[in-house]
MIFIGU-103812 format. One record per residue (C-alpha): x, y, z. Coordinates in steps of 0.25 Angstrom, whole numbers, padded with zeros to 4 digits, always signed. Example, Ala and Ser with C-alpha at 12.3 -4.5 7.8 and 13.67 -1.06 7.14 Angstrom:
BEGIN
+0049-0018+0031+0055-0004+0029
END
This chain:
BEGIN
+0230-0044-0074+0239-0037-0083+0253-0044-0087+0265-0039-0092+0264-0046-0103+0249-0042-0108+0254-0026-0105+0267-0029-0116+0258-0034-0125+0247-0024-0124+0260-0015-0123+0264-0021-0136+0251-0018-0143+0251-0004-0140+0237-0005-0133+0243+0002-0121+0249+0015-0129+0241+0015-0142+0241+0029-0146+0226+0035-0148+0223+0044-0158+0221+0059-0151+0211+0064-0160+0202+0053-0153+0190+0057-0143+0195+0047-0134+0181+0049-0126+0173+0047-0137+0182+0034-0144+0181+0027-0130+0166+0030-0130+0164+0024-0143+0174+0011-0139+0166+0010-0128+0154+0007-0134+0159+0000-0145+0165-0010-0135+0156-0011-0125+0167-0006-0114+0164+0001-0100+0174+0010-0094+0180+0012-0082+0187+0023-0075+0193+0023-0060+0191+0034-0054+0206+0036-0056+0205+0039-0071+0210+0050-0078+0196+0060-0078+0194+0057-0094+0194+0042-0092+0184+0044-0081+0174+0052-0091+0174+0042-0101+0173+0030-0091+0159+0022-0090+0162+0021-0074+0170+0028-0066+0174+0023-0051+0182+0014-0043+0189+0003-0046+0178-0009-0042+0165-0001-0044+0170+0002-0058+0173-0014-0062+0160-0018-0055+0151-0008-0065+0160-0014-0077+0154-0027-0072+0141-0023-0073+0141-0016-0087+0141-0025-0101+0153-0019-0106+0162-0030-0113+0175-0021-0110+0180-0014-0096+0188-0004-0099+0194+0000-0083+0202+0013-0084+0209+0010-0070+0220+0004-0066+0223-0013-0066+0217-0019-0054+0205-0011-0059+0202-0018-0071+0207-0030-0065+0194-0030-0056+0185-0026-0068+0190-0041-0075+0188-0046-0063+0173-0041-0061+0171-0042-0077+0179-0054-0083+0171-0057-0094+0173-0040-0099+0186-0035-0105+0192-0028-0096+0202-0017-0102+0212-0007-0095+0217+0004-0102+0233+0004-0096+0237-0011-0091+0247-0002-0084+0238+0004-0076+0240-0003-0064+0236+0002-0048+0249+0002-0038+0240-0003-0026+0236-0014-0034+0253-0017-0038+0257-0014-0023+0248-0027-0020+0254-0040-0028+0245-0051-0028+0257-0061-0026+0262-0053-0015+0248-0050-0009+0246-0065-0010+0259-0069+0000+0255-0056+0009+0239-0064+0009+0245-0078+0012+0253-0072+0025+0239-0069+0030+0231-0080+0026+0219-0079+0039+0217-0063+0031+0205-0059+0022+0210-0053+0010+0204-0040+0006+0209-0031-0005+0207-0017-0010+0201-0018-0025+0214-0012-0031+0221-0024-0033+0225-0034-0042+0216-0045-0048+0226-0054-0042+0225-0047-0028+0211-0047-0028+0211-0062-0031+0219-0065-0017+0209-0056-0010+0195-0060-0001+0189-0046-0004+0190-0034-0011+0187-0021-0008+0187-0007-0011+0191+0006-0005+0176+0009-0003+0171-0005+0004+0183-0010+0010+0180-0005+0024+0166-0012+0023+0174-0025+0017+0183-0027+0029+0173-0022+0041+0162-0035+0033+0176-0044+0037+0174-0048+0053+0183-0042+0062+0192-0053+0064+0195-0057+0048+0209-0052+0045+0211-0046+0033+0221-0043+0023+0219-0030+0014+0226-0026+0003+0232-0019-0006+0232-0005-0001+0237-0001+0012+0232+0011+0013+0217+0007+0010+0221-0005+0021+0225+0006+0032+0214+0013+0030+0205+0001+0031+0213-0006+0042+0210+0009+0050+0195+0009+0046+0192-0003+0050+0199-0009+0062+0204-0020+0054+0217-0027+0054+0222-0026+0041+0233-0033+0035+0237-0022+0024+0243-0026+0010+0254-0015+0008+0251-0010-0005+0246+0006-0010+0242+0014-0022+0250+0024-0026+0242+0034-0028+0236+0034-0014+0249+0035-0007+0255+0047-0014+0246+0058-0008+0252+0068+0002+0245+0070+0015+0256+0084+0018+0248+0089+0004+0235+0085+0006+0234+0090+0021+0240+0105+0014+0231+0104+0002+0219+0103+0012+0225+0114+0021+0223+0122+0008+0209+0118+0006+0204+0117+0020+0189+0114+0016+0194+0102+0007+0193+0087+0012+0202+0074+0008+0196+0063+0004+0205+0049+0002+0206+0037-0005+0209+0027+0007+0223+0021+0000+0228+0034+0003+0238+0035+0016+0232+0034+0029+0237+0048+0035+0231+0054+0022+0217+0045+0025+0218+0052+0038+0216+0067+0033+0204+0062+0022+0190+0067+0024+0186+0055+0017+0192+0042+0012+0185+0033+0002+0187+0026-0011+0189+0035-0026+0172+0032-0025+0171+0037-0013+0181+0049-0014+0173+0053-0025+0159+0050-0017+0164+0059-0006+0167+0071-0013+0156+0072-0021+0146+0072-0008+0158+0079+0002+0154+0093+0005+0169+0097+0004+0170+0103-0011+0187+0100-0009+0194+0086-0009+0208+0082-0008+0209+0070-0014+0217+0057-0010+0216+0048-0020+0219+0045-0036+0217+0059-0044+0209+0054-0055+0195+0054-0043+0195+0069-0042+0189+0068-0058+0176+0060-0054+0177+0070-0039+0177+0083-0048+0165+0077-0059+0157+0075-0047+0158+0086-0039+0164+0097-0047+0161+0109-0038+0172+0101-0028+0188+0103-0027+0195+0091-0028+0209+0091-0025+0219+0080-0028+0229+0076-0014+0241+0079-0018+0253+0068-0018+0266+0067-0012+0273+0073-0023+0270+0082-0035+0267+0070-0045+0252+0067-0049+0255+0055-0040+0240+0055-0035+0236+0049-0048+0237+0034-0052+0248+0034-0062+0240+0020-0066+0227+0026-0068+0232+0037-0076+0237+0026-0087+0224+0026-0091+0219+0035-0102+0208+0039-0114+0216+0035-0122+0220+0020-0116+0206+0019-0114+0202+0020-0129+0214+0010-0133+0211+0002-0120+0195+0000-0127+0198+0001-0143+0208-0012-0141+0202-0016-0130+0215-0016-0123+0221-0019-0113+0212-0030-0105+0211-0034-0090+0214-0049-0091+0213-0058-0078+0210-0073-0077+0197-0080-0074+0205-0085-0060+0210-0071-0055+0197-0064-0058+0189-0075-0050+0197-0075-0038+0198-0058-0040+0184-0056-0042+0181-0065-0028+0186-0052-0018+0178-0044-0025+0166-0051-0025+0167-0054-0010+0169-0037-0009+0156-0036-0016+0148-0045-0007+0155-0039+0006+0150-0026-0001+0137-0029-0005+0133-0036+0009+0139-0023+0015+0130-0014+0006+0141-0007+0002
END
């Protein structure tokens, strides 16, 4: 968890505007620190397209801090968002875990205070808790069991029929699964930004103008949008679909910074951003374009700033995840 107090003082040092010489080949500096300090790097699929070349591993959110675990780098250095290197210190504590902008936060996980979320788990207390991965360490910590956009069908259909259950944070992802499976959801009211911007009006005409063209959806976007999708799946399985889909033409409804993986996998293939309400570049995450080249090289050469948590939260964060992996493995998923 970040304080206010350790962004002033990072602030304060300059680590988070230190200017970088231009003459530098950022590739080849961050290589050569990379290497010198023993560091992996990661890169949600979100990332601007430079920071997804330069990146060990590129994917989403979990799968990218379970490989991390699994390497022998002494240094993670998570080009994401918050919650995302949160959960890499959580799966790693004993490496240090860095993040290029400690502003770059994630507005699902700020729509969902662990204080708040705390009351709204009390006023249901016979409720399993099951919350989306992008979340706080704190949220994760008042939670049974994790799960992600890929497995989170599979977790609540492994619960029996009569287990109520709480999910959180994202309502869209909670309507989506509360229609999939039958259950009885109590929904946390919380969104990402991103996700809700999209105009179904535009998207409908820009099919209409590419009448051989599929849409293919993020399942945290609207349910009236989910409706027109040919597919819905997680930023994995967006990119999974596309590359093996017959169509050579995608519309799609999540996070810009995917069609850069989609295009480097299947190049002969058109992919086409779904336009947002407005004219603004609203579909991308103004968090995730904090991140740059260059806070990635001052991010590694002062090996800062640094994910910190205490011993306590990451026990009690890392128990839902752990529980999502033995549901998953049991389930072969």
């Amino acid at each position: 968890m970040i304080s206010q107090d350790d962004l002033e003082e990072l602030e304060k040092k300059g680590y988070l505007d230190r200017a970088v010489d231009p003459t530098l080949d950022l590739f080849e500096e961050i290589e050569s620190l990379k290497k010198e300090k023993n560091a992996v790097i990661l890169a949600h699929y979100y990332q601007e397209g430079d920071i997804q070349d330069i990146a060990d591993f590129v994917g989403d959110s979990l799968a990218l801090a379970q490989k991390a675990a699994k390497t022998d780098a002494d240094i993670i250095l998570f080009a994401g968002v918050e919650f995302m290197a949160e959960t890499a210190k959580i799966l790693s504590p004993e490496k240090k875990v860095l993040l290029p902008d400690l502003k770059a936060g994630c507005s699902l996980a700020e729509s969902c205070p662990a204080e708040e979320f705390s009351k709204f788990k009390s006023e249901h207390p016979d409720h399993i808790v099951i919350s989306y991965v992008n979340c706080s360490a704190e949220v994760k910590a008042l939670t049974d069991i994790v799960c992600t956009s890929t497995n989170a069908v599979q977790i609540i259909e492994s619960l029996p029929k009569n287990q109520k259950i709480i999910f959180g944070p994202d309502r869209n992802l909670g309507a989506y699964l509360k229609k999939t499976t039958g259950r009885d959801l109590v929904i946390w009211d919380g969104s990402c930004m991103v996700h809700e911007i999209f105009s179904l009006e535009k998207i409908v005409a820009l099919q209409a103008e590419n009448p051989d063209s599929e849409i293919i959806a993020h399942p945290e976007c609207e349910s009236d949008l989910l409706e027109h999708a040919s597919f819905i799946g997680s930023t994995a399985a967006l990119l999974n679909y596309s590359k093996k889909s017959d169509c050579s033409t995608f519309i799609v409804a999540t996070e810009s910074g995917i069609l850069h993986q989609m295009q480097k996998d299947a190049p002969e293939k058109t992919f086409i951003p779904a336009p947002p309400l407005n004219n603004c570049a609203c579909n991308d995450c103004p968090h995730m374009r904090l991140n740059t080249l260059e806070k990635l090289y001052n991010c590694l050469k002062y090996e800062a700033p640094e994910m910190n948590l205490n011993q306590s939260l990451i026990y009690d964060a890392k128990l839902p995840i752990v529980k999502m992996l033995e549901i998953s493995e049991k389930l072969g998923l």
